[in-house]
C-alpha positions, -999 to 999 in steps of 0.1 A, spaced: -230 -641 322 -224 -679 325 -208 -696 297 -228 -707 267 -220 -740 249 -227 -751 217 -224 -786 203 -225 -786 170 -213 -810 138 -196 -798 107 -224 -798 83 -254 -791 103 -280 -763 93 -291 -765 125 -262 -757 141 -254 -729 119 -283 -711 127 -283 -712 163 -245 -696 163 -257 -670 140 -292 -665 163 -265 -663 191 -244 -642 172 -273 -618 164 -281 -616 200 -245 -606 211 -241 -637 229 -206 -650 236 -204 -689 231 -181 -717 232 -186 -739 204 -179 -775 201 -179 -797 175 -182 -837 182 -166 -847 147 -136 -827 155 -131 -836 191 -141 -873 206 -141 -856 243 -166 -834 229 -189 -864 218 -187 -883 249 -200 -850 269 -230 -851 244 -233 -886 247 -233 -884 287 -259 -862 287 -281 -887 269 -282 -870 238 -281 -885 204 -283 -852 184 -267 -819 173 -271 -789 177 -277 -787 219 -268 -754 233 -262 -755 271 -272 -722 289 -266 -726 323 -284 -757 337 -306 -756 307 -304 -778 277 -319 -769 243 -316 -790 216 -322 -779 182 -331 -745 172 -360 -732 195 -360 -694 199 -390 -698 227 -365 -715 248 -331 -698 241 -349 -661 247 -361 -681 280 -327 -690 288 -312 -663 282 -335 -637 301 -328 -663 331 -291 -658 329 -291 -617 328 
C-alpha cells in the first residue's frame, strides 16, 4: 500500500476525525502537522491549498473529511 499523508493542525476537528476514520479502517498514515513543522506548510501551500485537514492517498487529494472519496481512494490503492 502507498503511503498515506495527513496534514493536519493542532486543534482541528476535522483533522481529528479523518485519523480516527483512518484509524478505524486499519490504515497506516503519516501525519503532518503545519503548526509544528514550517516544511510541512510550504508542501500544503504548494499544492495550492489553503486548508487543513488534506489527506493525500496516492495521486489523490482530499480535503476535509469526505468518506465518499477516501473509501474511493482507498479501494484504488488495494
Amino acid at each position: 500500500m502507498e503511503n498515506v499523508i495527513v496534514y493536519t493542525s493542532t486543534n482541528c476537528p476535522h483533522c481529528r476525525q479523518v485519523k480516527s476514520f483512518l484509524s478505524d479502517k486499519g490504515v497506516a498514515y503519516e501525519e503532518r502537522n503545519i503548526e509544528q513543522n514550517d516544511e510541512y506548510a510550504q508542501q500544503v501551500w504548494d499544492m495550492g491549498m489553503r486548508a487543513v485537514p488534506i489527506t493525500v492517498i496516492g495521486d489523490t487529494k482530499i480535503v476535509g473529511m469526505n468518506k465518499t472519496k477516501f473509501d474511493k481512494a482507498l479501494a484504488a490503492m488495494e
